[in-house]
C-alpha positions in Angstrom: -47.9 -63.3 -30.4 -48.0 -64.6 -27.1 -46.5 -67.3 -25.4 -49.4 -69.2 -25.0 -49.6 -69.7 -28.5 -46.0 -70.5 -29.1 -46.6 -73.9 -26.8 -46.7 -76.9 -28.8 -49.3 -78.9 -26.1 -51.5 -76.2 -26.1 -52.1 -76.0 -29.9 -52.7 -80.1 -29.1 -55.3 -79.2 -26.7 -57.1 -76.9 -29.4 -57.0 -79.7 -32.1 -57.9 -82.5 -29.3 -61.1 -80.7 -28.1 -62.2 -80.3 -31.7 -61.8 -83.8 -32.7 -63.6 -84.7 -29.4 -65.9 -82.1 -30.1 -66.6 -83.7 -33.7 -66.7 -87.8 -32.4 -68.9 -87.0 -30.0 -71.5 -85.3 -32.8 -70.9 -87.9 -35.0 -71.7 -91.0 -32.1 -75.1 -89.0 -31.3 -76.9 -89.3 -34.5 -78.8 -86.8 -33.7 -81.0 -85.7 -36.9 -80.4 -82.2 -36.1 -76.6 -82.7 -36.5 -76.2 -81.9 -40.2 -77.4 -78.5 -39.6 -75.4 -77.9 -36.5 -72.6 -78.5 -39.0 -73.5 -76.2 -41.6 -74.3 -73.4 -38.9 -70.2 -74.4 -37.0 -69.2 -73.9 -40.7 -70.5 -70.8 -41.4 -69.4 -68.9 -38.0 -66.4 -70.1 -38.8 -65.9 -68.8 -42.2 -67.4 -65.6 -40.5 -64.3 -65.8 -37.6 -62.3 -66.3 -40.4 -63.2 -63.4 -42.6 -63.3 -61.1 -39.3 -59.7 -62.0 -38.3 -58.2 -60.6 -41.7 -61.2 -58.2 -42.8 -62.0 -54.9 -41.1 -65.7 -54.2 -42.0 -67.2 -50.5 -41.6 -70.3 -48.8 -41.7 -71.9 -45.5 -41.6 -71.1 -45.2 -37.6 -67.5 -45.9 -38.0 -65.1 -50.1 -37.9 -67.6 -52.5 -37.0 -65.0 -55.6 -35.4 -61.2 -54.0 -35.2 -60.3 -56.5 -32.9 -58.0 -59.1 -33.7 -57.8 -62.4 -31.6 -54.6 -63.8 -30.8 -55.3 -66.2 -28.2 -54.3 -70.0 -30.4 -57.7 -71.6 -28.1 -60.5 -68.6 -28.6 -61.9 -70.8 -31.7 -61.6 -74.4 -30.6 -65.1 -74.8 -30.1 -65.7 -73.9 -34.4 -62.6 -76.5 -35.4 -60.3 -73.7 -36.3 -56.7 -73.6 -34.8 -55.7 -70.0 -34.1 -52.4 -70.7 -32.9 -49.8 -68.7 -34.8 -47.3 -71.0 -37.5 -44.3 -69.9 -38.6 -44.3 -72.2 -42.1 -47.7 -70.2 -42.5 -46.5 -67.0 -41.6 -43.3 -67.4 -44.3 -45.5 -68.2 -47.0 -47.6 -65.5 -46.6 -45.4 -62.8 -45.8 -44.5 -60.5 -48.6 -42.9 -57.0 -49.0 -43.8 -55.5 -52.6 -42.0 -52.0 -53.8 -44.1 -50.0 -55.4 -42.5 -46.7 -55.6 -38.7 -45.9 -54.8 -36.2 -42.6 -54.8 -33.7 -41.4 -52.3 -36.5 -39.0 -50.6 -39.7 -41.3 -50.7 -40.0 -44.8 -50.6 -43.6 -46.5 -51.0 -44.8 -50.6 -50.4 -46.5 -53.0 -49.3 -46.9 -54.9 -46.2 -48.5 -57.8 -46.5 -49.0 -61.5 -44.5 -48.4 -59.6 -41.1 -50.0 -58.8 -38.1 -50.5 -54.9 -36.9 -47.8 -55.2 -34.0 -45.2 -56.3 -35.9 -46.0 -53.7 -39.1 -45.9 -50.9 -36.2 -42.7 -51.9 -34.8 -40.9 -51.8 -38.1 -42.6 -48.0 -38.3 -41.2 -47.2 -35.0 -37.6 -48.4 -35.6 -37.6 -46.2 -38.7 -38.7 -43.2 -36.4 -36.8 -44.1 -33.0 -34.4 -46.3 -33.3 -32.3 -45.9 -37.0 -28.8 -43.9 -36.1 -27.9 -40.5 -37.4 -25.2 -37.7 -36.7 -26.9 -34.4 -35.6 -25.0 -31.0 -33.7 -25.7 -32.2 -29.8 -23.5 -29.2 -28.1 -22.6 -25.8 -29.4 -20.0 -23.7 -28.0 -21.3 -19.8 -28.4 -18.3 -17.8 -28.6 -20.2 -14.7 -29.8 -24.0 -13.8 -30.3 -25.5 -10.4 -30.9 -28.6 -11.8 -32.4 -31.9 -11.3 -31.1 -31.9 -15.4 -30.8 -30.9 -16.2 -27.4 -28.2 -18.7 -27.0 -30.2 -21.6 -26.5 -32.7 -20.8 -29.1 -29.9 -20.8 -31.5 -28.4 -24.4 -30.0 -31.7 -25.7 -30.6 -31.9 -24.3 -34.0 -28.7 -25.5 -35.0 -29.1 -29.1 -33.5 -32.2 -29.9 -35.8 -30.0 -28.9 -38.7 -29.9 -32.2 -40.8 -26.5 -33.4 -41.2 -25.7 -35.6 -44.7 -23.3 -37.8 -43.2 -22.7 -41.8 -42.7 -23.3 -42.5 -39.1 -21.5 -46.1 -39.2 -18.3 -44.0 -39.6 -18.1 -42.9 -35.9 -18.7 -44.8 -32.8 -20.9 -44.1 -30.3 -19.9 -41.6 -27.5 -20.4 -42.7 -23.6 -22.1 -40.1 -21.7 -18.8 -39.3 -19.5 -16.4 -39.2 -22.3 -14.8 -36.4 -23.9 -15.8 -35.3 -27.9 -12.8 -36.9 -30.5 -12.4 -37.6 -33.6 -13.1 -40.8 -33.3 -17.1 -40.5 -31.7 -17.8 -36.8 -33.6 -17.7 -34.1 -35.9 -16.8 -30.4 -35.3 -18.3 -27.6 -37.3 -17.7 -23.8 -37.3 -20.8 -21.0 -37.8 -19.3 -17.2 -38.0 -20.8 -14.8 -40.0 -20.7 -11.1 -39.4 -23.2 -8.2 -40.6 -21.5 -5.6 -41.9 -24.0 -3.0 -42.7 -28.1 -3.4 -43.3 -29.6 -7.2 -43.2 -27.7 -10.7 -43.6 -29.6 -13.9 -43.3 -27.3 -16.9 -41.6 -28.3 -20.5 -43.2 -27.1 -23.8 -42.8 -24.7 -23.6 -45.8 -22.3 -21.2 -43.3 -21.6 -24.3 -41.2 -17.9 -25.1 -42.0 -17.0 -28.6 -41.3 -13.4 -28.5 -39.3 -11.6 -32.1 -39.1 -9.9 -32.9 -35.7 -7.2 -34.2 -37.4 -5.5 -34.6 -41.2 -6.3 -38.3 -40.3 -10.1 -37.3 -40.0 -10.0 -34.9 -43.1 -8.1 -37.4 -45.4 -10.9 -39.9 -44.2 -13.8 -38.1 -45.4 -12.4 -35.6 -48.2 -14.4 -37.4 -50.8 -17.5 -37.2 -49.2 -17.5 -34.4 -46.6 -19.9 -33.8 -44.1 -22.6 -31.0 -45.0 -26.1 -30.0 -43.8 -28.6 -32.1 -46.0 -29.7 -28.2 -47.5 -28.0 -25.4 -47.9 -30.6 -22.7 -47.4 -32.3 -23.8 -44.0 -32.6 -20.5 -42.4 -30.6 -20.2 -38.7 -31.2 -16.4 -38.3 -31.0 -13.1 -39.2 -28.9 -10.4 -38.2 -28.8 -6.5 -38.5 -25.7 -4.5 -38.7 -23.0 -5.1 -36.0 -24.6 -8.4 -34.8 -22.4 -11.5 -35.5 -22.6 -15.3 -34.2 -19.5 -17.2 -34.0 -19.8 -20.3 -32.0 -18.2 -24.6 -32.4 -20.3 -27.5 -33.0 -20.3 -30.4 -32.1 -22.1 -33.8 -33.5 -22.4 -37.2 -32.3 -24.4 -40.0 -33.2 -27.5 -40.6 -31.7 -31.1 -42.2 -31.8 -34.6 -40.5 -32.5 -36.1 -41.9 -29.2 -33.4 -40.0 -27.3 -34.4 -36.4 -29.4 -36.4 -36.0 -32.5 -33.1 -33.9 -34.4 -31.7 -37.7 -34.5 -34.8 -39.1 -36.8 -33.9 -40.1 -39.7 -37.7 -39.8 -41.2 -40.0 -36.8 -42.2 -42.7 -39.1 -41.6 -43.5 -43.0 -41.6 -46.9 -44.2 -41.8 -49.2 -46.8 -42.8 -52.4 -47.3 -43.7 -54.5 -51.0 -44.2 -55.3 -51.8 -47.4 -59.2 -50.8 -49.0 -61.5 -53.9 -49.7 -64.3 -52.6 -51.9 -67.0 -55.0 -52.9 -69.9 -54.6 -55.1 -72.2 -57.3 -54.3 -74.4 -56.3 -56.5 -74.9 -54.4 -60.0 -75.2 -50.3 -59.5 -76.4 -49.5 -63.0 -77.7 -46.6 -64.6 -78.2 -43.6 -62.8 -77.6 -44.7 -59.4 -73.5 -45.7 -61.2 -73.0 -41.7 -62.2 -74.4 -41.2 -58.5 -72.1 -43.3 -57.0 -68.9 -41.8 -59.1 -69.5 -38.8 -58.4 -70.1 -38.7 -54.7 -66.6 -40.1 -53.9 -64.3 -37.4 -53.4 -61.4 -39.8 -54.4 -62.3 -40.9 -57.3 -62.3 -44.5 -56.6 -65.6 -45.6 -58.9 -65.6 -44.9 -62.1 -68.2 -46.2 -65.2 -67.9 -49.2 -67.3 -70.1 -49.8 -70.5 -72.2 -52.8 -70.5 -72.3 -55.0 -73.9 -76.1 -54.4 -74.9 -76.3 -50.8 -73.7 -76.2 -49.2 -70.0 -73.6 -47.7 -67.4 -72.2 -49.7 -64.8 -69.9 -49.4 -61.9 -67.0 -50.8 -61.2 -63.9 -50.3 -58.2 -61.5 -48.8 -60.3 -58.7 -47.2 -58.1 -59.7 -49.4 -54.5 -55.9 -47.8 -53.5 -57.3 -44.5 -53.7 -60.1 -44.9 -51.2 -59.6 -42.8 -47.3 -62.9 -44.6 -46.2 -64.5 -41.2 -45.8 -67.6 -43.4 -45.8 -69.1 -40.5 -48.4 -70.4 -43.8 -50.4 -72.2 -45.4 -47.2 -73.9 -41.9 -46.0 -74.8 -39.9 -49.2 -75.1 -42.8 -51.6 -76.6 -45.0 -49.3 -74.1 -48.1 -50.3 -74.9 -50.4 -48.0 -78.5 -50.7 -49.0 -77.6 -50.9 -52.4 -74.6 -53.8 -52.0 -71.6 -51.8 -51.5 -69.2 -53.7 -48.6 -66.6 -51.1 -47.5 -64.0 -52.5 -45.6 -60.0 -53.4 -45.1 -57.6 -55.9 -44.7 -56.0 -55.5 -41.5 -53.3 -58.1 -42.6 -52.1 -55.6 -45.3 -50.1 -52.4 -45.0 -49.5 -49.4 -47.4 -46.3 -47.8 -46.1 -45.0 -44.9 -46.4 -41.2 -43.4 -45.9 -39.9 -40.4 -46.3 -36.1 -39.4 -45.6 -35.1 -36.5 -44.0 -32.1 -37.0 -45.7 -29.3 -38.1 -43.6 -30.2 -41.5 -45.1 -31.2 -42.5 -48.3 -35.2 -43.9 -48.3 -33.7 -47.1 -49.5 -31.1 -47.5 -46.9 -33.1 -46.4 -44.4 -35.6 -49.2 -45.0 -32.6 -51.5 -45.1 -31.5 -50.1 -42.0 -34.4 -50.9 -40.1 -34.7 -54.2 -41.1 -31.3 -55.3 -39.9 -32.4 -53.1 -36.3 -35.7 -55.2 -36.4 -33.7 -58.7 -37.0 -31.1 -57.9 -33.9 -34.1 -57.0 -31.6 -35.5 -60.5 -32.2 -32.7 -62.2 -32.2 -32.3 -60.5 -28.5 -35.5 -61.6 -27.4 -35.1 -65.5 -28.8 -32.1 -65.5 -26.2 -33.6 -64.1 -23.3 -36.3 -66.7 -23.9 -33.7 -69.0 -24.0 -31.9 -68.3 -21.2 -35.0 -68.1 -19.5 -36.6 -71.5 -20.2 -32.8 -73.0 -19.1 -33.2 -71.4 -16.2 -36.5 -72.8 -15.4 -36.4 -76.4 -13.1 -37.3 -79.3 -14.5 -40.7 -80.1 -14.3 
């Protein structure tokens, strides 16, 4: 949203040239003024449609632009200017499916750069502990040192990151800003695989164990694979993990992946009976048509699973759908997230998580806007 919308006089503006716009058609009596009306009406239900409604054809999105300037529709009566009372009311966040590993839902009310900020804080900005420098006392392993560093450091760590403050970048490792682990394991004879289950958590202090002895930090699994050794070869090096941000390295993201994708808007806008209904079910991959029995005899089909659709546009090209009043399109106003934990975090607290990182980043920029406008001279 930009400024320029968030100004009270210019939404005025807007309003006042349409009212001007509207007196002066009306003082004219013009005989041709009732159908300029109906055409202003009907571009404006159009603007309407194409500022919430991503249409596509057979070549691909037909208008993916959104317009966010509060004046670019003055001239058709409509107010573009972006209202919060509107925005609350329309806003909604619905759950659909929910465990510690996956969480799926909605998005709705809510414009692209703000759903895509809330995906990036997940990836980027959400706070986990991770190994972020290893002490190699020993290593006979074919795995040069910093190989195995970089191995170890994407090791996910099952641990609350609220629990330890954040470390400067001159400061020393304590037990106050880290945890310590130990990895030493020896092959004796023939072939022994090293996995993350061999990292030994090692408290600074009695304070530190004391602390966490009912829930101990461990790696998220126990059988990632480190590296393997032969007989004689050994690793024995010191951990050491802090907390840290996926934006600063990806071993600190708390997500396997967080995505989105806009909501399907399938419309039949007119009957596909008969043959041309089997046709149409069976040339979607997805399985999003399916066949609906009509009272007095005959097939007919129907959007049955609209969720399911990837717009692979197989309807449009092999079915010809568009000839036959199939409208394939998607609401760009309405999301269908995504989330899946790494671990460290629990879906649900991850989500949680974020939000609170999301409020704090506003309430940042509110102030600076602040500051700045009482900074500004007087007019």
């Amino acid at each position: 949203v930009s400024a320029h919308q968030l100004r009270p006089e210019c939404r005025t503006c807007v309003r006042s040239r349409a009212a001007m716009k509207r007196e002066r058609g009306r003082e004219s009596g013009a005989a041709g003024y009732p159908v300029a009306k109906e055409a202003d009406e009907a571009s404006a239900r159009l603007a309407l449609e194409q500022q919430t409604i991503l249409r596509l054809n057979r070549e691909g999105p037909m208008n993916p632009d959104t317009k966010a300037f509060c004046g670019c529709f003055a001239s058709l009566d409509l107010d573009n200017s972006w209202d919060f009372a509107q925005f609350k009311q329309g806003f909604a966040i619905e759950i659909t499916s929910m465990s510690d590993e996956l969480v799926s839902f909605d998005m709705s009310g809510i414009d692209p750069p703000l759903a895509n900020a809330f995906r990036r804080i997940m990836i980027a900005e959400v706070p986990t502990v991770a190994i972020s420098q290893v002490t190699m006392y020993q290593n006979t392993s074919v795995i040069h040192d910093e190989n195995l560093a970089h191995r170890l450091g994407l090791v996910p760590l099952k641990f609350e990151p609220d629990n330890l403050e954040w470390r400067p970048a001159d400061s020393e490792f304590n037990e106050s800003n880290s945890l310590r682990f130990n990895l030493h394991v020896l092959c004796h004879q023939g072939k022994k695989s090293v996995y993350s289950r061999d990292l030994k958590w090692q408290p600074w202090s009695e304070a530190q164990a004391l602390q966490f002895k009912d829930d101990p930090p461990i790696p998220v699994e126990p059988d990632i694979l480190i590296a393997q050794l032969r007989s004689g070869q050994e690793i024995e090096c010191e951990c050491y993990c802090e907390k840290g941000v996926g934006k600063e390295h990806a071993k600190w993201s708390p997500v396997c992946t967080a995505h989105y994708r806009l909501q399907p808007v399938i419309t039949l806008t007119k009957d596909i009976t008969g043959d041309d209904a089997e046709r149409l079910k069976a040339v979607c991959p997805m399985g999003v048509f399916d066949i609906e029995d009509l009272p007095k005899g005959g097939k007919k089909a129907i959007v049955a699973h609209p969720r399911k659709c990837t717009t692979c546009r197989e309807c449009l090209e092999s079915f010809n759908g568009e000839e036959q009043g199939l409208v394939l399109a998607k609401h760009k106003q309405h999301f269908l997230f995504s989330v899946e934990s790494v671990g460290q975090i629990p879906a649900p607290e991850l989500m949680r998580k974020a939000l609170r990182k999301f409020q704090d980043k506003l309430e940042t920029a509110m102030r600076v806007l602040e500051s700045r406008a009482e900074d500004e001279p007087p007019e």
